[in-house]
TORDREN-360561 format. One record per residue (C-alpha): residue in one letter; residue number from 1; y, z, x. Coordinates in Angstrom, 3 decimals. Layout:
! TORDREN-360561
<rec residu="A" num="NUM" north="Y" up="Z" east="X"/>
...
END
This chain:
! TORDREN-360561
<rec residu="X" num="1" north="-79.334" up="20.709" east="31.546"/>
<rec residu="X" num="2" north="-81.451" up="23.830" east="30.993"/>
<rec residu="X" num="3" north="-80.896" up="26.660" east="28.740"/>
<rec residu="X" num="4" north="-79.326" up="28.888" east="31.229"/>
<rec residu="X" num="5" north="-76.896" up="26.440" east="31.951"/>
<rec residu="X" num="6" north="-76.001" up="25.487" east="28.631"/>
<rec residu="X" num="7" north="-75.294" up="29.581" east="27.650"/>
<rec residu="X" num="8" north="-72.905" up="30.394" east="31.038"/>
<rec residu="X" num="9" north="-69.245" up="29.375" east="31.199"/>
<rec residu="X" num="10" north="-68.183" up="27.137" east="33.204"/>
<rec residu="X" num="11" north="-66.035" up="29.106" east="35.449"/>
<rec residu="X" num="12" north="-68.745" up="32.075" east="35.539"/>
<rec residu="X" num="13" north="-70.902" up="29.448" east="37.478"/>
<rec residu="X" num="14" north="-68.127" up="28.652" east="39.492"/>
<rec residu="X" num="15" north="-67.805" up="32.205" east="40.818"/>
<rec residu="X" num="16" north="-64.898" up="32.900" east="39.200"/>
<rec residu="X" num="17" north="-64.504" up="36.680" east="37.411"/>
<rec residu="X" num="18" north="-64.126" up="36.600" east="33.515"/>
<rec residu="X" num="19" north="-61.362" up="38.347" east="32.317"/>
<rec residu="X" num="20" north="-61.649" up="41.940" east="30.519"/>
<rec residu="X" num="21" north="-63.137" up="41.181" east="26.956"/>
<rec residu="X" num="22" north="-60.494" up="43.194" east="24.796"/>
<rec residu="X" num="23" north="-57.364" up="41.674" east="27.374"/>
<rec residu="X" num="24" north="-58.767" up="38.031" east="26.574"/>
<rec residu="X" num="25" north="-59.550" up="39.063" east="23.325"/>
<rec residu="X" num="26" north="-56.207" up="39.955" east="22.323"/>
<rec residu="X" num="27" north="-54.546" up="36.994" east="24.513"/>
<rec residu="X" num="28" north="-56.524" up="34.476" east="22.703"/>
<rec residu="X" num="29" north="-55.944" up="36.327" east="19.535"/>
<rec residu="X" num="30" north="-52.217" up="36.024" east="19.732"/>
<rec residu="X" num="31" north="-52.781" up="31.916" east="21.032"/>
<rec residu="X" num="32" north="-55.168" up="31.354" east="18.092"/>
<rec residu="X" num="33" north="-52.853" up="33.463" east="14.784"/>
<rec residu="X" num="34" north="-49.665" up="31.002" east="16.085"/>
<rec residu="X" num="35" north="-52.367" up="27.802" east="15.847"/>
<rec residu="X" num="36" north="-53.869" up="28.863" east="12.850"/>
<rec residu="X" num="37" north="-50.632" up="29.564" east="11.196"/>
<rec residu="X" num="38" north="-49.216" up="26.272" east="11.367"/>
<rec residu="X" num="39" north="-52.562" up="24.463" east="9.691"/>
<rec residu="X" num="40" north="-52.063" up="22.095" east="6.554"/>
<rec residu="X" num="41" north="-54.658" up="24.407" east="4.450"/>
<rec residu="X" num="42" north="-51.838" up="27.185" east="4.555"/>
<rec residu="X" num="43" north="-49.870" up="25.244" east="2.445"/>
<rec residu="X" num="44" north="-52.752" up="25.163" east="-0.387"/>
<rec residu="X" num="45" north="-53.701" up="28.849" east="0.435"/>
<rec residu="X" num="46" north="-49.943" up="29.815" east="-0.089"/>
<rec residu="X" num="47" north="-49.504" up="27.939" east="-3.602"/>
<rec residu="X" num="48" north="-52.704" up="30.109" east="-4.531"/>
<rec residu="X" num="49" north="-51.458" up="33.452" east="-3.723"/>
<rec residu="X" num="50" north="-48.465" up="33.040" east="-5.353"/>
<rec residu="X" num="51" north="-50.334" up="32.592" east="-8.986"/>
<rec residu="X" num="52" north="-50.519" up="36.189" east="-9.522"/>
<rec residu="X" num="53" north="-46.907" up="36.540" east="-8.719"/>
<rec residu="X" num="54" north="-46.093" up="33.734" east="-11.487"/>
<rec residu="X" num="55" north="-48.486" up="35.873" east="-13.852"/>
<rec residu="X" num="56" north="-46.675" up="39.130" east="-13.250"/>
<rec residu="X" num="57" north="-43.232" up="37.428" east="-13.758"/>
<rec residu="X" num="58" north="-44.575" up="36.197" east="-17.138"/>
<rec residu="X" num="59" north="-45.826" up="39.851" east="-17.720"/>
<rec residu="X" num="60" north="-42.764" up="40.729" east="-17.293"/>
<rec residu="X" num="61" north="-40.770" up="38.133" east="-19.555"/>
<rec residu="X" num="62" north="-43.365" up="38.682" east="-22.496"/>
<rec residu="X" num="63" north="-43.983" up="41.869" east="-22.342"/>
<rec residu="X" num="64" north="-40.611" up="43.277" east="-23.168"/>
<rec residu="X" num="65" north="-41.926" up="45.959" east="-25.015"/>
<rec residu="X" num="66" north="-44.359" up="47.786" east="-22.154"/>
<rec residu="X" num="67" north="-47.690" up="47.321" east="-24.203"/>
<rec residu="X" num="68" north="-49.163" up="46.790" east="-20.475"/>
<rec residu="X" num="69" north="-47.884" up="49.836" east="-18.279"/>
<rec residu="X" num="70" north="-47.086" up="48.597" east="-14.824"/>
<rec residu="X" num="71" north="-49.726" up="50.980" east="-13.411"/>
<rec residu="X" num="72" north="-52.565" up="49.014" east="-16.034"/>
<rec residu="X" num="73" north="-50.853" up="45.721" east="-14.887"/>
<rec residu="X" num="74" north="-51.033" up="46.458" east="-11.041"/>
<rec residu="X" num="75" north="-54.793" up="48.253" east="-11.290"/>
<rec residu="X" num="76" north="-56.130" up="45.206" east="-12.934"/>
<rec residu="X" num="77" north="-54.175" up="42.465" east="-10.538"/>
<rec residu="X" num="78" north="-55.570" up="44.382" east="-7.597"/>
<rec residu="X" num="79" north="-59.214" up="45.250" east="-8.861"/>
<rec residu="X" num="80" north="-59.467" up="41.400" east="-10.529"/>
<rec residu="X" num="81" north="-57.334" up="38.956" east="-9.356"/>
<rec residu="X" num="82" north="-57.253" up="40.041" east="-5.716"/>
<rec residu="X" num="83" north="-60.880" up="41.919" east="-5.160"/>
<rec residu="X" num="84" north="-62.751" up="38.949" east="-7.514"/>
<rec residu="X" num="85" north="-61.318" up="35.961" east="-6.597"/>
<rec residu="X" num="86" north="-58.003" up="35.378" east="-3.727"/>
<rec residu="X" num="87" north="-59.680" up="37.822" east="-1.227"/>
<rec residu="X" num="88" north="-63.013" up="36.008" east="-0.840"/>
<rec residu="X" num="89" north="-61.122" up="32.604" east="-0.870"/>
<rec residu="X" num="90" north="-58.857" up="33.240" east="1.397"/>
<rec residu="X" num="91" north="-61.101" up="34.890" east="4.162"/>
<rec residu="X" num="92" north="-63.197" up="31.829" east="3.344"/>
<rec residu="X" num="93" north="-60.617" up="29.746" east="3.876"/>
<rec residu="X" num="94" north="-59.621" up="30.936" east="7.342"/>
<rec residu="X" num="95" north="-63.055" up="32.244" east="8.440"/>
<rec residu="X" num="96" north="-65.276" up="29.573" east="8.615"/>
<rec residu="X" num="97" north="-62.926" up="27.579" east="10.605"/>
<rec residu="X" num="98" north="-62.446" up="30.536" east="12.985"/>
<rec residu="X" num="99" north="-64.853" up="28.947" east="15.582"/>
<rec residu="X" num="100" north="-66.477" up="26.549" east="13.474"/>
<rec residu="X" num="101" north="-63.537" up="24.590" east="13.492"/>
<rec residu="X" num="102" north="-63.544" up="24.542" east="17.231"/>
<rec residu="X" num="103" north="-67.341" up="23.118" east="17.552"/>
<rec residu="X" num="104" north="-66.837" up="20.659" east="15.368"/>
<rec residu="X" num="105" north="-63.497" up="19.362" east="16.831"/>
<rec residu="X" num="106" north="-65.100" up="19.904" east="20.526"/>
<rec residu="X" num="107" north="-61.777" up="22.451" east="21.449"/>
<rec residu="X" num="108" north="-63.925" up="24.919" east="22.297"/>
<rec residu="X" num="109" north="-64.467" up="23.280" east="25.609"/>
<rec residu="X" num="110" north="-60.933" up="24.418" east="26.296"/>
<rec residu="X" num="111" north="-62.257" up="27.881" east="26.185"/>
<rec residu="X" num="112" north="-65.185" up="27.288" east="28.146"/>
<rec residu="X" num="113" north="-63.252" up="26.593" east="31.003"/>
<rec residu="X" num="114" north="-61.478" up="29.297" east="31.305"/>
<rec residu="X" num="115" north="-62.909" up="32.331" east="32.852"/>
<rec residu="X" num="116" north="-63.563" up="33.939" east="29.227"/>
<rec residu="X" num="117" north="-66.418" up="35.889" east="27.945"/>
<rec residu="X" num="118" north="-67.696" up="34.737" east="24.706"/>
<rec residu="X" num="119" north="-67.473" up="37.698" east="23.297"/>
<rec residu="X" num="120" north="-64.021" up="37.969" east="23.814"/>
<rec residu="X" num="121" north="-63.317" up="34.246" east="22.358"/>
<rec residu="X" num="122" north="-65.324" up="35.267" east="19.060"/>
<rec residu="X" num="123" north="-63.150" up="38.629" east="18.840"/>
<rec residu="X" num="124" north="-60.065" up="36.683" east="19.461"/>
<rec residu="X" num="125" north="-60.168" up="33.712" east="16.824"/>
<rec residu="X" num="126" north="-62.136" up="36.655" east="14.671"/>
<rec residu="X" num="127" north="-58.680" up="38.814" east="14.761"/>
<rec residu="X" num="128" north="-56.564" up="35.700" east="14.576"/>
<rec residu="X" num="129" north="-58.306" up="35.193" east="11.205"/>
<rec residu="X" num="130" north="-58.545" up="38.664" east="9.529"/>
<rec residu="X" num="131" north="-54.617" up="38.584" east="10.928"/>
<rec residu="X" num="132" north="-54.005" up="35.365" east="8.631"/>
<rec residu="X" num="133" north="-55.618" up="36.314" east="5.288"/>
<rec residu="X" num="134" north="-54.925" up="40.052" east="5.419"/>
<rec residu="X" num="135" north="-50.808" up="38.780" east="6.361"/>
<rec residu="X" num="136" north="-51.202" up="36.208" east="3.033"/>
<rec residu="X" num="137" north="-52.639" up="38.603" east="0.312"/>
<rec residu="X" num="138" north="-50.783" up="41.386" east="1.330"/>
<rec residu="X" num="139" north="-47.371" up="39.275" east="1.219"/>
<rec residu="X" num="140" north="-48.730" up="37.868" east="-2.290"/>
<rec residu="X" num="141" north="-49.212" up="41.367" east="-3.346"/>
<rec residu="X" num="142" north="-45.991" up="42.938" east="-2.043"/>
<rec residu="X" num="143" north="-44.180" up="40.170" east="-4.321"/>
<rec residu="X" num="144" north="-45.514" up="41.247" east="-7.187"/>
<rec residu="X" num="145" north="-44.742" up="44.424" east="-6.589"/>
<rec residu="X" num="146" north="-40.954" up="43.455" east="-6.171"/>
<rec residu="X" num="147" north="-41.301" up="41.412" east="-9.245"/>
<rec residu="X" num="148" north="-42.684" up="44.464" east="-11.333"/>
<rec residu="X" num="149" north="-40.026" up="46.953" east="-9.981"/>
<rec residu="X" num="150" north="-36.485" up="45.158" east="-9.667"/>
<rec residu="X" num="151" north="-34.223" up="46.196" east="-12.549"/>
<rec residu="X" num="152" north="-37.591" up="48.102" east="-13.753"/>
<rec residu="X" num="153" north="-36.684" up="51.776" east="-12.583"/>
<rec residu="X" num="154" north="-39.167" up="53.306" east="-14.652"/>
<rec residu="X" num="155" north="-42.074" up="51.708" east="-13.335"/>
<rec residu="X" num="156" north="-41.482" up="53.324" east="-9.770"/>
<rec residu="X" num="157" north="-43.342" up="56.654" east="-9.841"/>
<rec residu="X" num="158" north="-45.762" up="58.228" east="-7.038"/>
<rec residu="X" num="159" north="-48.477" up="57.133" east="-9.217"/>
<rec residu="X" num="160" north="-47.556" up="53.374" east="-9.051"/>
<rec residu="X" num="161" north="-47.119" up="53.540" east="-5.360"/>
<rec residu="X" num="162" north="-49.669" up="55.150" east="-4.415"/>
<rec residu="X" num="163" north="-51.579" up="52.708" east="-6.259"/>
<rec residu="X" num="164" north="-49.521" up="49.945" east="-5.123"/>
<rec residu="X" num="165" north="-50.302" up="51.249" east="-0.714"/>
<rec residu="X" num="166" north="-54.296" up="51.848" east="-2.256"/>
<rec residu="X" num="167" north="-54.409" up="47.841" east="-3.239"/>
<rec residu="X" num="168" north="-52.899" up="47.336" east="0.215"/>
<rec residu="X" num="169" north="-55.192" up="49.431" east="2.213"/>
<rec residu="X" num="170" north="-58.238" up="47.556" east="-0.249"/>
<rec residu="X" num="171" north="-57.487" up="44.024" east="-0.243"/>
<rec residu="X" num="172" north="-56.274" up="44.392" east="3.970"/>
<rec residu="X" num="173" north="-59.904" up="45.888" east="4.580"/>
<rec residu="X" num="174" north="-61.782" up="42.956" east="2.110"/>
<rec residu="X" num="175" north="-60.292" up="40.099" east="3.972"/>
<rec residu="X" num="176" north="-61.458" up="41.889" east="7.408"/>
<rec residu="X" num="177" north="-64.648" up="41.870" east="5.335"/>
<rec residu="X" num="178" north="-65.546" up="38.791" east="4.585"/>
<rec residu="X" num="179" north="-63.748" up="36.921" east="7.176"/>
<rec residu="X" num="180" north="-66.172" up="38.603" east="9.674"/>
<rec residu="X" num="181" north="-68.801" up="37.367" east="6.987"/>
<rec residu="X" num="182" north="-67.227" up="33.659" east="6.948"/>
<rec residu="X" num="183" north="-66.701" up="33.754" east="10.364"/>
<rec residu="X" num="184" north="-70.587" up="34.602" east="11.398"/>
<rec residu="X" num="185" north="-71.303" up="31.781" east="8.709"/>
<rec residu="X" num="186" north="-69.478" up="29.378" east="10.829"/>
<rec residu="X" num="187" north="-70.528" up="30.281" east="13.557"/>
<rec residu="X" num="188" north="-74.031" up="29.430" east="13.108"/>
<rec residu="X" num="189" north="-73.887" up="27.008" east="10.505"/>
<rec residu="X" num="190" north="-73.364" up="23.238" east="10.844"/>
<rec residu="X" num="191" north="-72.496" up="22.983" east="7.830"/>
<rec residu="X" num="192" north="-71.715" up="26.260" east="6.052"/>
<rec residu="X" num="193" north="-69.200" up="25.256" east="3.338"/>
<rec residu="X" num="194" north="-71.957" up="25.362" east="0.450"/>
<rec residu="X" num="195" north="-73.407" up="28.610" east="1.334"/>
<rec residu="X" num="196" north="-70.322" up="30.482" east="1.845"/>
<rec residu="X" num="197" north="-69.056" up="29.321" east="-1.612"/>
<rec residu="X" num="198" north="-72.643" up="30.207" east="-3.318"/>
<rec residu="X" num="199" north="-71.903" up="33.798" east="-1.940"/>
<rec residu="X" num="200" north="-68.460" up="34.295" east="-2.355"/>
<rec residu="X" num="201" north="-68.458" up="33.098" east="-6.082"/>
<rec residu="X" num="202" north="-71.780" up="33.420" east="-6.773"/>
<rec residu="X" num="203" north="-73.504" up="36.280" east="-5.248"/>
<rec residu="X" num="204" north="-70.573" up="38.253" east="-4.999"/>
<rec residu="X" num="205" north="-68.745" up="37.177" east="-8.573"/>
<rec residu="X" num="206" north="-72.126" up="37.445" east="-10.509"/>
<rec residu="X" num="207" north="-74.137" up="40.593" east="-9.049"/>
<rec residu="X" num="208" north="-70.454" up="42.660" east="-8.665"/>
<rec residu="X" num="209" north="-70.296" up="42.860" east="-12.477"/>
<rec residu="X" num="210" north="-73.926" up="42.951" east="-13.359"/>
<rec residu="X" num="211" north="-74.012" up="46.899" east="-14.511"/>
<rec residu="X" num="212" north="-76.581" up="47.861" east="-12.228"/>
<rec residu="X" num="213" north="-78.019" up="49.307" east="-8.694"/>
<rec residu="X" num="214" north="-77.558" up="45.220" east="-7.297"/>
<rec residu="X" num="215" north="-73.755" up="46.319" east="-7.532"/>
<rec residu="X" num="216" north="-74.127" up="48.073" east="-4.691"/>
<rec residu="X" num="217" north="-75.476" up="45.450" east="-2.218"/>
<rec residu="X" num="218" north="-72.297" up="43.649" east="-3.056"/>
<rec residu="X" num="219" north="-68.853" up="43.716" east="-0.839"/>
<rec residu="X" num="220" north="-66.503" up="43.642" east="-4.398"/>
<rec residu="X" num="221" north="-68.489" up="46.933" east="-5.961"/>
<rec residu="X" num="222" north="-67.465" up="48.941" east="-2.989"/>
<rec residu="X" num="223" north="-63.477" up="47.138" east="-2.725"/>
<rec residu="X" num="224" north="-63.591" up="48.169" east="-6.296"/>
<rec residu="X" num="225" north="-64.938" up="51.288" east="-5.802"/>
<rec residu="X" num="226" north="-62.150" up="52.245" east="-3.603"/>
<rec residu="X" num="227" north="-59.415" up="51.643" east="-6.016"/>
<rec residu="X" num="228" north="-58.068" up="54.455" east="-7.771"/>
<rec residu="X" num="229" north="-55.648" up="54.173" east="-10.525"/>
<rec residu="X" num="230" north="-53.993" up="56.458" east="-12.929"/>
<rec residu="X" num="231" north="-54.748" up="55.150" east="-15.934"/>
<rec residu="X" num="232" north="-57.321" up="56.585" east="-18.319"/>
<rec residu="X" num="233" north="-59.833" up="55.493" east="-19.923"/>
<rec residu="X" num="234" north="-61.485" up="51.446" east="-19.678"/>
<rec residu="X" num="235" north="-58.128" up="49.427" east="-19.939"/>
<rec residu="X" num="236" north="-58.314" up="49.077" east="-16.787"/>
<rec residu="X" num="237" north="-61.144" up="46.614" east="-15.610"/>
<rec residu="X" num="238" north="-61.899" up="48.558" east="-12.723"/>
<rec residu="X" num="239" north="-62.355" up="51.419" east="-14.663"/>
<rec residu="X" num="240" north="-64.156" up="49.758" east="-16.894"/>
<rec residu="X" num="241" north="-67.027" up="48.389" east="-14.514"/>
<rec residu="X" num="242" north="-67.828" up="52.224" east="-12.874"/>
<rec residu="X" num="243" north="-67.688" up="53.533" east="-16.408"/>
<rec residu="X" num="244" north="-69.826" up="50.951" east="-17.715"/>
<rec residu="X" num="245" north="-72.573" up="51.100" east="-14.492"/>
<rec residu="X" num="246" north="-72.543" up="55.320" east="-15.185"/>
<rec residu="X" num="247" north="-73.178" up="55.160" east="-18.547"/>
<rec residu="X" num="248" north="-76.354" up="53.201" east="-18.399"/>
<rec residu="X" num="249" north="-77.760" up="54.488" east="-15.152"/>
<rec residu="X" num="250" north="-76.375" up="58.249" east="-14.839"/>
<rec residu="X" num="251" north="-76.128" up="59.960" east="-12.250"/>
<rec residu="X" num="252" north="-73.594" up="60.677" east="-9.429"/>
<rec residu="X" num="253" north="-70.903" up="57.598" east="-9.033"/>
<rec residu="X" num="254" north="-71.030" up="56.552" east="-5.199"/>
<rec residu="X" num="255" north="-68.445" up="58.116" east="-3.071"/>
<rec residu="X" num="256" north="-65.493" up="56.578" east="-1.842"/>
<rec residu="X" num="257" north="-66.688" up="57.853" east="1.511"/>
<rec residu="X" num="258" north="-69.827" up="55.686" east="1.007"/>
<rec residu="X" num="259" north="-67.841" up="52.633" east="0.337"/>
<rec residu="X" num="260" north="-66.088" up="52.477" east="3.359"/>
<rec residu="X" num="261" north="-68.831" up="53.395" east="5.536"/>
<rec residu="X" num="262" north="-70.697" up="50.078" east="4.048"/>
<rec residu="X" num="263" north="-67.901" up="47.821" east="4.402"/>
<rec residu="X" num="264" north="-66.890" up="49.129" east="7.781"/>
<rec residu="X" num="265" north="-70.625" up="48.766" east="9.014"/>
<rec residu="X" num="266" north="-70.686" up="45.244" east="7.161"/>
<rec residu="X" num="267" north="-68.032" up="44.385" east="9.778"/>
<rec residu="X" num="268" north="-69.072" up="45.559" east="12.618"/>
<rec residu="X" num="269" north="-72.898" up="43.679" east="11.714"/>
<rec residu="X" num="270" north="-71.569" up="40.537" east="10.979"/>
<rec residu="X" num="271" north="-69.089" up="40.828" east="14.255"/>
<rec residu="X" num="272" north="-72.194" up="41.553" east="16.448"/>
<rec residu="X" num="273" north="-74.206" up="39.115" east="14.867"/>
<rec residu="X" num="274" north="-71.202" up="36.372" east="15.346"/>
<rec residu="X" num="275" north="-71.183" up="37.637" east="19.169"/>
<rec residu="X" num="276" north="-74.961" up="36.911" east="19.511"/>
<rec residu="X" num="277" north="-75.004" up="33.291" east="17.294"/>
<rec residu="X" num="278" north="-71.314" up="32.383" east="19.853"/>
<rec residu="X" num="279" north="-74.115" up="33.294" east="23.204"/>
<rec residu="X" num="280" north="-76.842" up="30.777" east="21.854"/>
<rec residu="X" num="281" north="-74.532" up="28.367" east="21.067"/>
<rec residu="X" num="282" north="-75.103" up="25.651" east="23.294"/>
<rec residu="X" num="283" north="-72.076" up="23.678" east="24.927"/>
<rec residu="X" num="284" north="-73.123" up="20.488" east="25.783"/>
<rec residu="X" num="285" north="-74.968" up="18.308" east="22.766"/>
END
């Protein structure tokens, strides 16, 4: 079988029409979030995210005497906990398995056969995966923001929820992030376990706190960079990190503007990229 062959659906070569990508896209989308949903690693990924929600409860047995402000308590669970460590596992979790997990089963036949572009099968299980880990954190967060405020009136102020929906908006847009990452990774790696974990943990955990420029080429400096909290001064580990990286190399701090452009382009690069590896990926072996 030549390489032409190997690179067109089935049905295409049949004669029949592919369906609109962002139709089939969404379709398979929908199909792939109920399948992914009812996987055995859920059940690990769900004892994870509720850690932070066992540490604020503890917080809030310990600390009866507010030494931590909620505010310092839910800036440093969102800008440490969540930015450093659950949003890259998660999306790692889910996204390499978002069509690796189909090539190495051989289900991705069953897509073949169906008059689907590829683009619109990458998009789909791509969606189906952001869908899973952004649902997951956001649920673990949203506990722990019911475990900081019940019988707690005087922790619910503007401030706190606007830093509270900030964390949201944050940790949703890092596990589009690097699930597209993960997800490319997959894609075009047989075996992409070790690589993904050297970035996530390494790459990311080590150059995102180094106090210099390298911040910047890293996905965490500009989650972090997006979270705003109230609280003054370097209690606050975010805080501490952008004070830290001005003080020794001056200059203007990078916009939050700037931040979102890079992670929005880092998706849309990885998602193309994906798209292109999905093409060259041959069906037959």
């Amino acid at each position: 079988m030549n390489s032409a062959e190997t690179t067109t659906p089935l049905t295409e070569r049949a004669g029949e029409r592919p369906l609109y990508t962002v139709p089939a896209a969404l379709w398979i989308g929908l199909f792939s979030f109920r399948e992914m949903v009812r996987r055995r690693r859920l059940i690990f990924l769900g004892l994870v995210i509720m850690l932070p929600v066992l540490a604020t409860l503890l917080w809030r047995l310990i600390d009866k005497e507010g030494i931590i402000s909620p505010a310092l308590w839910m800036a440093n669970l969102g800008g440490v906990v969540y930015i450093h460590f659950l949003v890259a596992l998660v999306s790692l979790a889910v996204g390499l398995s978002a069509i690796g997990e189909l090539v190495s089963e051989g289900t991705i036949i069953y897509y073949w056969t169906r008059p689907l572009e590829r683009s619109a099968i990458y998009l789909g299980r791509l969606l189906a995966a952001q869908m899973v880990a952004a649902t997951l954190l956001v649920c673990s967060l949203a506990l722990c923001f019911l475990v900081i405020t019940v019988n707690n009136l005087s922790a619910f102020s503007l401030d706190f929820l606007k830093l509270y929906l900030g964390n949201c908006v944050v940790v949703v847009l890092g596990a589009i992030v690097y699930t597209a990452i993960f997800a490319c990774a997959g894609t075009g790696l047989r075996k992409p376990m070790l690589l993904a974990v050297l970035y996530g943990f390494g790459w990311e955990s080590i150059s995102g706190h180094v106090p210099a420029r390298i911040q910047e080429l890293t996905v965490v400096f500009h989650l972090r960079n997006l979270i705003r909290n109230s609280e003054q001064g370097t209690h606050s580990v975010p805080n501490l990190l952008l004070e830290l990286k001005q003080a020794l190399l001056g200059g203007e701090p990078v916009p939050e503007w700037q931040s979102a452009l890079v992670l929005l382009g880092t998706i849309v690069v990885f998602t193309v990229f994906g798209f292109w590896l999905l093409r060259r990926k041959e069906i037959f072996h």
